[in-house]
Residue frames relative to the residue before (quaternion, step in Angstrom):
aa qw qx qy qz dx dy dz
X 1.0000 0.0000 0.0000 0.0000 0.00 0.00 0.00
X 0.5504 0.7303 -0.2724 0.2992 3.30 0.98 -0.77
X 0.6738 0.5579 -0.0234 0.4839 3.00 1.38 -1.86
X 0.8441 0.3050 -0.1810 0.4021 2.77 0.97 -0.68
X 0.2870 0.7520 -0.3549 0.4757 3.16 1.90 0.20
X 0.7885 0.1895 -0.1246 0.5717 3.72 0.15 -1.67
X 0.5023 0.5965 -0.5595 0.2808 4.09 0.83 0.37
X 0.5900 0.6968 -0.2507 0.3218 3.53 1.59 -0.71
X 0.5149 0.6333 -0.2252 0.5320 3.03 1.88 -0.50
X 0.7054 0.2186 -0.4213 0.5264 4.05 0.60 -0.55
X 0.6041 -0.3826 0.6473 0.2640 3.04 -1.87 -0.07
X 0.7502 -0.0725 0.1451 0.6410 3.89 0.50 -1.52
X 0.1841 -0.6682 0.7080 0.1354 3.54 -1.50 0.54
X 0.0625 0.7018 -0.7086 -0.0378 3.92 -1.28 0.35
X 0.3076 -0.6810 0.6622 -0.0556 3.51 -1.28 1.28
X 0.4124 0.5819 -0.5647 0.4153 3.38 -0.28 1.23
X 0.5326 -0.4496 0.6549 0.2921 3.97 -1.73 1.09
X 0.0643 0.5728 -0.8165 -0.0329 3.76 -0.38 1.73
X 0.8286 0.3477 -0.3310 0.2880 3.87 -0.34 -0.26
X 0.6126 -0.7428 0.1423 0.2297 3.42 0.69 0.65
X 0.5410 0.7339 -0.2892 0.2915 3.22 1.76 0.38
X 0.8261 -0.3421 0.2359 0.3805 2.85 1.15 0.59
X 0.6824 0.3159 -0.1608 0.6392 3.97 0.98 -1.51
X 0.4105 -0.5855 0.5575 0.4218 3.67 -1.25 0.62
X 0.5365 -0.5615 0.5760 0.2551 3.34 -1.89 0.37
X 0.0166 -0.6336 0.6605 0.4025 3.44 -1.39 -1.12
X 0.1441 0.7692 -0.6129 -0.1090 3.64 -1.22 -0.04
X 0.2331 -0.6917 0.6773 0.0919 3.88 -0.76 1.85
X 0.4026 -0.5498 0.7181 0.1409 2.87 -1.82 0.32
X 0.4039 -0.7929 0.3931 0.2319 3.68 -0.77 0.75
X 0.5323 -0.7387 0.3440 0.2294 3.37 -1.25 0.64
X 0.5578 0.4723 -0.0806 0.6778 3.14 2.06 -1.50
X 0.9428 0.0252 0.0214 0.3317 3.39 0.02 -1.05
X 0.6729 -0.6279 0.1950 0.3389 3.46 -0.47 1.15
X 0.3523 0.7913 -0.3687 0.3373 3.67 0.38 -0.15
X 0.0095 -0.5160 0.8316 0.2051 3.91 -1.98 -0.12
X 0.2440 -0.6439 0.7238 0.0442 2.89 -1.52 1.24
X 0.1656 -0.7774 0.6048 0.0504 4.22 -1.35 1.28
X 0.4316 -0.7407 0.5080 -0.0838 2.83 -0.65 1.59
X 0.1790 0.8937 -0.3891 -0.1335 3.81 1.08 0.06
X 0.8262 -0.2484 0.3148 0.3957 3.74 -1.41 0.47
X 0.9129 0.1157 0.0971 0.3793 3.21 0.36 -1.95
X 0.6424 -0.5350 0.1229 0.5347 3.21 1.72 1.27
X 0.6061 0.4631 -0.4496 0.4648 3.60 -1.16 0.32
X 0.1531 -0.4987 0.8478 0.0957 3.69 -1.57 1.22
X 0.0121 -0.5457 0.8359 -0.0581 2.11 -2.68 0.47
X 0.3430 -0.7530 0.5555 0.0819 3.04 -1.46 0.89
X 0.1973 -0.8591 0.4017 0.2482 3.29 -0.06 1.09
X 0.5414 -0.5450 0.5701 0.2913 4.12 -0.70 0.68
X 0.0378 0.8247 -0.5519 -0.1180 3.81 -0.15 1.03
X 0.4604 -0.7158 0.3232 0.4137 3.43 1.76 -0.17
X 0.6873 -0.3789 0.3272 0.5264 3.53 -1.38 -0.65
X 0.5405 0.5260 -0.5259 0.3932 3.96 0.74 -0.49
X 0.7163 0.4238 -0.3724 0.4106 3.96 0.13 0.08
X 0.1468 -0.7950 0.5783 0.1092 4.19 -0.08 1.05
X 0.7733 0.3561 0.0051 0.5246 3.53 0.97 -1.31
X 0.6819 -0.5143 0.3989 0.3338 3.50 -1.29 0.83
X 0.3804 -0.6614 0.5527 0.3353 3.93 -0.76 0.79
X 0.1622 -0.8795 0.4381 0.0909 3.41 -1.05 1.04
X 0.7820 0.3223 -0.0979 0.5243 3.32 2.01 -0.28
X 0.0245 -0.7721 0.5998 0.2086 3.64 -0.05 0.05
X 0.2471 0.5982 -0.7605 0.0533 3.18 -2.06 0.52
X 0.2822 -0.7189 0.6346 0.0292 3.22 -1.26 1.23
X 0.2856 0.7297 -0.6201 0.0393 3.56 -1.36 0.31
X 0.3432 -0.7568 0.2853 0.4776 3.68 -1.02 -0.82
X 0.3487 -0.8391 0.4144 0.0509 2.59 -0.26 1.71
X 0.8849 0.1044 -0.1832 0.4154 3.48 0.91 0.20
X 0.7510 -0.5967 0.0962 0.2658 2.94 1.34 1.82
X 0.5777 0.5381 -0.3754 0.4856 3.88 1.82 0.26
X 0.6439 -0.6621 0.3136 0.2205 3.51 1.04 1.08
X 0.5531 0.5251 -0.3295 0.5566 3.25 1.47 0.43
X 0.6181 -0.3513 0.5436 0.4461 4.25 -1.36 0.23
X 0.2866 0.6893 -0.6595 -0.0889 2.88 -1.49 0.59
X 0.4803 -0.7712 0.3010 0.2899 3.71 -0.82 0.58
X 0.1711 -0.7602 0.6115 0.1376 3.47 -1.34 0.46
X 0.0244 0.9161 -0.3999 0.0133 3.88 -0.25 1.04
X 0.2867 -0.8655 0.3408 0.2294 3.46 0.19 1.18
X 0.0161 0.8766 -0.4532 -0.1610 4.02 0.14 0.04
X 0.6140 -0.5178 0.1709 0.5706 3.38 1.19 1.43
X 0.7914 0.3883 -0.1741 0.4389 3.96 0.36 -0.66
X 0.6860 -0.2461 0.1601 0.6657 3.95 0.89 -0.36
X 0.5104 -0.6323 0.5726 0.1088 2.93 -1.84 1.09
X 0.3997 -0.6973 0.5889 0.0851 3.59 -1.17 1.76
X 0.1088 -0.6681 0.7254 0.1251 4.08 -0.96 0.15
X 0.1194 -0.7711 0.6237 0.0460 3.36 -0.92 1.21
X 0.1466 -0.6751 0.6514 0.3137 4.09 0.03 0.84
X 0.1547 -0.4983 0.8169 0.2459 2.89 -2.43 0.06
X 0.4930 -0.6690 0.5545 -0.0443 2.23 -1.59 2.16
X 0.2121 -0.7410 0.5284 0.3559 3.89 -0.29 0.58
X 0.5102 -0.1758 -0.8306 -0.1372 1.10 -2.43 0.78
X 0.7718 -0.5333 0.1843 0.2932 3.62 -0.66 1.07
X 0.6523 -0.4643 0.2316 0.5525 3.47 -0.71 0.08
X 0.2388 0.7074 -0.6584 0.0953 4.40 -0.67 0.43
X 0.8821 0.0386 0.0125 0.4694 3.39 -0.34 -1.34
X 0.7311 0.3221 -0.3092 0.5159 3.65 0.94 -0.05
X 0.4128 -0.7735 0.3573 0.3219 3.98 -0.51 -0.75
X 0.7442 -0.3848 0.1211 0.5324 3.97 -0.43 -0.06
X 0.6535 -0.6705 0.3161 0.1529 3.22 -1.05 0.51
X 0.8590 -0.1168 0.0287 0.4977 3.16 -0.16 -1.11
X 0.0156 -0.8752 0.4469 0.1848 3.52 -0.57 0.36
X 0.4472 -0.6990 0.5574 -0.0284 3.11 -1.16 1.59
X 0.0870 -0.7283 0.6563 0.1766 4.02 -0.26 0.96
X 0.2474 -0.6115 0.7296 0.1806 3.65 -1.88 0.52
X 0.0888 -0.7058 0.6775 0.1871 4.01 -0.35 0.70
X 0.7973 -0.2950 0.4608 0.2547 2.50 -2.32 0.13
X 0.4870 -0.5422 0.5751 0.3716 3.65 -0.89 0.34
């Protein structure tokens, strides 16, 4: 019950080693309140600061590298155009993704 209590809270959830240590992460996107919340391998949340480039609640997660430095990086969909968050090294741990890069709509 538990689990499924604070799952009602994200919008999306992705499972994937965004900081590189090996243990898989989690990181939700919120339902109520704008925000990505990190969930990390080896204990410890964090909200991640998505700044002013985000107007609208993050509806999708997907992670890859998206810009070839061998590290996670994020792709977040917020119903209207899709945001690329780099991870800036040293990877995501104590701080959160870097730059963010919007893809509009054609």
């Amino acid at each position: 019950m538990g689990a499924n209590f604070i799952l009602c809270f994200f919008q999306d959830v992705l499972i994937a080693d965004l900081n590189g240590d090996g243990l898989k992460d989690v990181l939700a996107s919120g339902r109520f309140r704008k925000g990505l919340w990190l969930f990390l391998g080896r204990g410890g949340i964090q909200q991640l600061n998505l700044g002013s480039g985000f107007a609208k609640l993050p509806l999708s997660l997907s992670a890859g590298d998206l810009d070839g430095d061998k590290d996670l990086d994020l792709a977040v969909f917020d119903g209207e155009s899709v945001k690329i968050l780099t991870n800036e090294q040293p990877p995501v741990s104590g701080g959160g993704p870097g730059q963010v890069l919007e893809v509009s709509r054609p």
